[in-house]
Phi, psi and omega in degrees: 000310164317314185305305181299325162307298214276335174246026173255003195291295229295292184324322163297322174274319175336292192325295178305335164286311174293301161318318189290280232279002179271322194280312169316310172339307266207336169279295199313334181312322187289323162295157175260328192230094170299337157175133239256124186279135164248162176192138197273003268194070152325301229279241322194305177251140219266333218236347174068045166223125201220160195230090150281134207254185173250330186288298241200129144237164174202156163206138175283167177201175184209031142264276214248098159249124166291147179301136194103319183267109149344026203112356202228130186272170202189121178217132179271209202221137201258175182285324212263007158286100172284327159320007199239141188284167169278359164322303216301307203287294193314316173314301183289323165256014149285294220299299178327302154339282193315312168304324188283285203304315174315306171316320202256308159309341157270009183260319187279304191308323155343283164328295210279246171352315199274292189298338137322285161341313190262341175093021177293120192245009196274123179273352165313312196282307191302313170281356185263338185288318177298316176322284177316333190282344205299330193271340164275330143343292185303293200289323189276343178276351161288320185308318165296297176313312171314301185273344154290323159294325164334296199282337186290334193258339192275328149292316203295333158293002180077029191256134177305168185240138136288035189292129163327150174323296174300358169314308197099349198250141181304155198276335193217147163236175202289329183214182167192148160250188167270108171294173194265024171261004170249342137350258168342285185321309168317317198271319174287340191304300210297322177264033181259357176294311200279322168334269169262033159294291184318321180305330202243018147276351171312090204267094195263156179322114165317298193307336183285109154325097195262000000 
């Protein structure tokens, strides 16, 4: 059992590593604002400042308050708007994806830890288990990474939106940055990557009797 314990540190971080970049996954998904509109145009939107989401956009305003909300409007985003780009759509089922797949790699590494834990020595169940979260690792941190790079590059070009009349929102803002969900996002992609190199670096001891 030592012995097996003694080749499980990397595998351990996985773990540790993998729960952060699952749980950011999973913040970034939640936030609106993936990217912050300036706008020159008050009357309407009150602080000129507006939060597009992958869900959702808002802004406050002190015309048009959504129920629930506080000073603040919220309009989500339907399936059937073809005007909202295909990042935003890419986003919303990569992100879901990234979430499920994340999940289920920390559902195998459990095992994999759990069957260590117990002096279990048989090595077929313990590596396949490393394998597998290694590869939903991998997989839920590209799920990230795309559409975060995805939204990332269309603010840094400054590309417009064509939202519908009832949005409320102008088609171009004078500027935009990167909201902190793509920060955040960036940081689960790298660790659900590094999560599962380590998972899938797992080696077990020539010595141990399986």
């Amino acid at each position: 059992m030592s012995s097996l314990v003694g080749t499980s540190h990397l595998q351990l971080a996985s773990f540790a590593l993998g729960m952060i970049g699952w749980i950011m996954c999973t913040v970034s998904m939640g936030l609106v604002d993936w990217r912050v509109w300036y706008v020159d145009n008050t009357t309407i939107i009150s602080s000129g400042i507006a939060w597009v989401g992958i869900w959702k956009v808002c802004f406050i305003s002190y015309i048009h308050v959504s129920p629930g909300y506080e000073e603040q409007f919220c309009h989500k985003f339907s399936g059937y708007d073809s005007s909202i780009p295909g990042e935003i759509y890419a986003a919303q089922g990569l992100l879901v994806i990234a979430m499920v797949t994340g999940l289920l790699g920390l559902t195998a590494t459990v095992f994999a830890l759990r069957n260590i834990s117990m002096g279990i020595s048989c090595k077929i169940p313990i590596t396949r288990f490393f394998l597998v979260g290694g590869f939903f690792y991998i997989f839920s941190g590209l799920c990230v990474l795309i559409p975060v790079s995805y939204n990332f590059y269309s603010v840094t070009h400054n590309q417009s939106i064509a939202f519908p009349p009832s949005y409320y929102m102008p088609s171009s803002p004078v500027a935009q940055e990167a909201g902190a969900a793509i920060p955040i996002g960036i940081i689960a992609a790298i660790l659900l990557l590094l999560s599962g190199t380590f998972s899938l670096s797992y080696r077990f001891p020539v010595t141990t009797n399986t």
